[in-house]
Steps between C-alpha positions, in 0.01 A plus 500: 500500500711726266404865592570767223548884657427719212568904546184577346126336438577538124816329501349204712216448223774484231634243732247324594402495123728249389449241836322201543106511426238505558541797803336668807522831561480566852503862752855587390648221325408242196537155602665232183405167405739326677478669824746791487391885524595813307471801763565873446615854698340805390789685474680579843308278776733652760651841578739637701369584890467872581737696715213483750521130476841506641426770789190689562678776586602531107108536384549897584793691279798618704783602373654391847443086362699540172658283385271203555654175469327173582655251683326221366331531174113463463252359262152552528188366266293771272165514615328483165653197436512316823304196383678418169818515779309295728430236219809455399633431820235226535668340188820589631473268822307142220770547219788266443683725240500899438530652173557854489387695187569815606568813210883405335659783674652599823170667680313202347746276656506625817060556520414118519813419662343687821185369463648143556653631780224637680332197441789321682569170322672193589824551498574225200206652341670816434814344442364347185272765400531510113481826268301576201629753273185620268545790247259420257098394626460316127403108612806373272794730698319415831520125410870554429560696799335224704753247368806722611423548861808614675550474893410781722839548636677604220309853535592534868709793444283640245249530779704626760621784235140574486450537908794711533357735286123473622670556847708774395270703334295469774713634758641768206094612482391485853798700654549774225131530444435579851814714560389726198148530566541623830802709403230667264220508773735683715485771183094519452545210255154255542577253276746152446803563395572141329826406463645144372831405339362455179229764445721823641766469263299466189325819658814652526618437118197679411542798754868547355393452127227797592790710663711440210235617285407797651851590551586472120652777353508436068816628387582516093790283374589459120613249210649548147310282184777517248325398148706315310548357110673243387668519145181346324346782698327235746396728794445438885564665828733464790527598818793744677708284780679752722845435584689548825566870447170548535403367887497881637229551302240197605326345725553166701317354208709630235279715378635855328352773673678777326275613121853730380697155541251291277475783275871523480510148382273524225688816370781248479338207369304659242555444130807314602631171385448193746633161550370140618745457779380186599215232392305212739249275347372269718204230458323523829180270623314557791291149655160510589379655797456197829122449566368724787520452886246689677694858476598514172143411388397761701697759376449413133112528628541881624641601151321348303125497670620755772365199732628578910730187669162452695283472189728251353564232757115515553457395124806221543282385772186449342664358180702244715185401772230557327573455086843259571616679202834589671758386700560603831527894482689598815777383338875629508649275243539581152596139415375168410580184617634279170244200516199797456693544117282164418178668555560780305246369203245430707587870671517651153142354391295622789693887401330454173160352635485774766615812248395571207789787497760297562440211252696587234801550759399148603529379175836646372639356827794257499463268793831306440646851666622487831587873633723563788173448727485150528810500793456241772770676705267811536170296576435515881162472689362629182558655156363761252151565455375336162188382350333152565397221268118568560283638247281791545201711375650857493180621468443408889770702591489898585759752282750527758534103556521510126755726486646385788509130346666588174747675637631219668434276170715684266783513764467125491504508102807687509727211646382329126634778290836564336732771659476904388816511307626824319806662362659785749783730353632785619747758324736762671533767219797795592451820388750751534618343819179447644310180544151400376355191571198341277294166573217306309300166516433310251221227546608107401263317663178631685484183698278480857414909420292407195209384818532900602408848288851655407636813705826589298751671728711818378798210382226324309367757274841605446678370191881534368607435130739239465863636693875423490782549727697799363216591272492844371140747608408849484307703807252693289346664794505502896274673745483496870175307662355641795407281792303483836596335794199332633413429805439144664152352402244414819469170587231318300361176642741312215799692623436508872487098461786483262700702785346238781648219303836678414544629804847510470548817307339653812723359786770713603761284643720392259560134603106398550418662143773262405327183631154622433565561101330176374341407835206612699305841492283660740224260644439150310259412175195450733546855706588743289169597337323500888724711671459742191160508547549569832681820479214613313271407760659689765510794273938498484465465121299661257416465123477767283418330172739229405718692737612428848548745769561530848250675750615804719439206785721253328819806433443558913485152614859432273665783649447466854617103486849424507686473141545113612126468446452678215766334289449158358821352600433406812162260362742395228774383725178347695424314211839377408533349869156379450665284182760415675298336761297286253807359358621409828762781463474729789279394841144628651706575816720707328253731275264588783785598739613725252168647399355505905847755542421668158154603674595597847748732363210655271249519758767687709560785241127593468583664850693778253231573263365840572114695367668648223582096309095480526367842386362372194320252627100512378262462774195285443153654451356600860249233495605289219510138642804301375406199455665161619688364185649161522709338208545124504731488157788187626822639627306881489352693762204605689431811721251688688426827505273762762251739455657852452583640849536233753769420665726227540461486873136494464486210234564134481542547153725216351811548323574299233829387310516712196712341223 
């Protein structure tokens, strides 16, 4: 009997939908035609043991215990879902060949690979344990999917990427989460301080883009608009470039602070005779934008429906389970495997079935296009998050799923449009010794932007009359523009994702921001938008409007933790090991050595922080009861929290690893 492990019930129904019939569904499987079964998780079966689990001793906080490190790692079945555990592992022990259909990604990978496990299988059994790689729950991609089985073994160190980091973060949340919160009980502090190697530093680019704020001080700084004429008395404007002379006078931005030097220069420049120094003209194109992987769709989401990460995967979700009008949405890739270019009519017709919008875009298409998307080379586990073949009443779906939906439609359309190509020049004009620089646009060829409303930039609406090198102009007028300096904008859920996923603007040391340019960001595609959500929870983040602050609690919590913590490059330089390990590039061994001394050392400087790093610190509400909050997202976290005023001593309260 073939037994198929799929991650999820509705994954195992698309499955199980394109089997051998006439079928029984049984208590937690659906048996075929011909004798095999199609069997499901719902979600995580297991979970990591508690630190009690390990030693009793460690069900009561001490700082005295810290660091916890356990010997030999533990496993232990979720109650709630005990029996769908228990029937697998009945299958388990009759099958004579495992397919695993876990999620195409590494937490995915790494779910059903400890199910099979647990359930302890033959040896040969696991040995030739096959793999199903399913982004799309549409009958016709699961058939193909079906006939492309891969062995289980070639995702080995996929999976064991995946365990270093479930392990890691679990040690990362236990020990820092209990070192902090009794730090802060010692202080009057009744609540969980929650810390995790993900969720801190994302706290603390918010706490420092607050501080930056309110720290702002808007000076003035100033530009010269010469007006000029040509001889045909053709008129624009250019724009003052300061030369060296003039450094003692600006900022590090090159700004002119100084109004008596910008007025000097138009006294000079006015009414004076100019020249066209020198002359670029340049045809530029720009390609399409790549379809969307999970983060850039939720980005483009926040701006344009000011939807939250949270809100968006959600609708993904629903789309891809329930509708199977999407591909897999917890996607990272932005790229499409070259055999999918074939199915890009059949693609293209369900667009214009599904929205009425978007039909004309549909239409004007030209599917003998292949963009820079389709790229085998950067196809892993999965790729970028497009439509599917089936057709659909629109009507059935809610306003954010249509939104949602056509958002990730017209990305798809793009790939079948022409590029954005337009004319650049730019002209360096002297006058009287002084150098004024003037740039316009000039449209050729709308292409892919013709599917979006037109925002002209400054260089767009700008427009220069037909220019020679050496050509004679006049300066009819100059005048000095005053300027602001404005201060940095608060994080909006667009830009507080954006910096997750670029993280490397944000790392400090020079060589990881190096390696971490067009890599990873902070947390993965399937995290990002829980651990978010979670800040919020515990009250570290708050929204004012489309804006994103941090609470007086989150600024405390920042400042008492060490830098290290509060800085993403340690989680980036996490992540980059984690890589490494997946491509068989650096060892298990290795990266939790090197993490397990990270920790100690960390756990040993809380000794230094003193009452003053928590005096901001909110206390919960006298009798407000803080509830036990557990988040199951893969590869995130879950914690507990107490009721305001008890003590760690007093509890058995659970700690768990915060992401």
């Amino acid at each position: 009997m073939r037994l198929y492990i799929a991650e999820k019930p509705s994954l195992a129904r698309a499955i199980a939908a394109v089997l051998p019939k006439p079928q029984q569904k049984h208590n937690g499987y659906i048996q075929l035609a011909n004798g095999d079964c199609v069997t499901w998780c719902i979600g995580h079966l297991l979970e990591q043991a508690e630190p009690e689990h390990y030693d009793a001793k460690f069900k009561q906080w001490r700082l005295e215990h810290l660091p916890i490190f356990p010997e030999q790692w533990q496993w232990k079945a979720k109650s709630k879902t005990a029996s769908q555990l228990k029937a697998i592992k009945s299958l388990v022990k009759q099958a004579s060949s495992l397919v695993h259909a876990g999620d195409p990604d590494r937490e995915g990978q790494l779910l059903v690979d400890l199910v099979i496990e647990h359930c302890k299988p033959k040896a040969a059994l696991k040995q030739h344990c096959q793999r199903l790689l399913i982004s799309d729950l549409n009958p016709a991609a699961v058939s193909r999917a079906l006939q492309q089985l891969k062995t289980n073994q070639e995702f080995a160190a996929l999976s064991t990427s995946a365990l270093a980091r479930s392990r890691a973060d679990w040690l990362y949340g236990i020990n820092l989460t209990r070192t902090y919160t009794l730090k802060g009980q010692q202080q009057g502090y009744s609540g969980v301080l929650s810390v995790g190697r993900v969720q801190t530093p994302i706290l603390g680019l918010v706490v420092r883009r607050d501080q930056e704020i309110a720290e702002f001080v808007s000076r003035p700084y100033y530009q010269v608009e010469a007006h000029l004429h040509t001889e045909q008395a053709e008129a624009f404007t250019a724009l003052w470039q300061p030369s060296e002379a003039c450094e003692p006078y600006q900022d590090e931005e090159g700004r002119v602070l100084s109004r008596p030097l910008a007025e000097h220069v138009v006294k000079r420049v006015n009414q004076q005779a100019g020249l066209v120094q020198s002359l670029k003209q340049q045809d530029k194109q720009q390609a399409p934008p790549l379809p969307y992987n999970l983060s850039s769709l939720q980005i483009d989401a926040a701006k344009r429906f000011a939807y939250s990460a949270k809100q968006v995967l959600d609708i993904c979700q629903n789309l891809y389970e329930r509708h199977t009008l999407i591909t897999y949405p917890r996607s990272d890739s932005r790229y499409l495997p070259k055999q999918h270019h074939a199915e890009a009519p059949k693609v293209v017709a369900a667009i214009q079935a599904n929205s009425q919008s978007l039909a004309k875009a549909c239409e004007d298409a030209d599917l003998s296009k292949r963009s820079k998307a389709w790229n085998d080379a950067k196809v892993d586990a999965h790729h970028a998050i497009i439509p599917t073949e089936k057709h659909y009443d629109a009507a059935k779906l809610g306003q954010a799923e249509r939104n949602v939906y056509e958002l990730i439609a017209r990305q798809y359309l793009l790939q079948f449009y022409p590029h954005y190509q337009y004319a650049h020049t730019e002209a360096i004009i002297v006058i009287a010794d002084g150098l004024f620089k003037a740039t316009a646009n000039q449209i050729k060829d709308l292409g892919w932007k013709v599917l979006f409303p037109q925002k002209k930039s400054a260089e767009d609406l700008a427009t220069l009359p037909p220019l020679q090198q050496g050509q004679a102009l006049q300066s009819v007028d100059a005048r000095v523009l005053d300027k602001q300096t404005q201060s940095p904008k608060a994080f909006t859920d667009a830009s507080l994702l954006a910096a997750m996923t670029g993280i490397a603007k944000y790392v400090q040391d020079p060589s990881l921001k190096a390696v971490l340019k067009d890599t990873d960001g902070l947390g993965t595609e399937a995290t990002r938008a829980g651990i978010l959500e979670l800040l919020f929870k515990r009250g570290f983040l708050l929204r004012q409007a489309k804006q994103i602050h941090a609470s007086d609690s989150g600024k405390a919590l920042i400042n008492a933790l060490p830098a290290l913590c509060t800085w993403p490059d340690m989680t980036a330089h996490w992540e980059t090991q984690l890589n490494a390990i997946s491509q068989k590039a650096q060892s298990y061994q290795d990266f939790m050595q090197g993490m397990q001394g990270q920790l100690s050392q960390l756990v040993e400087q809380s000794a230094s922080v003193n009452a003053q790093a928590f005096a901001g610190l909110a206390k919960p509400a006298g009798n407000k009861a803080y509830r036990k909050k557990r988040t199951n997202n893969k590869g995130g976290s879950r914690s507990y929290t107490k009721r305001a005023g008890s003590s760690a001593k007093k509890t058995s309260r659970k700690a768990k690893p915060a992401a």
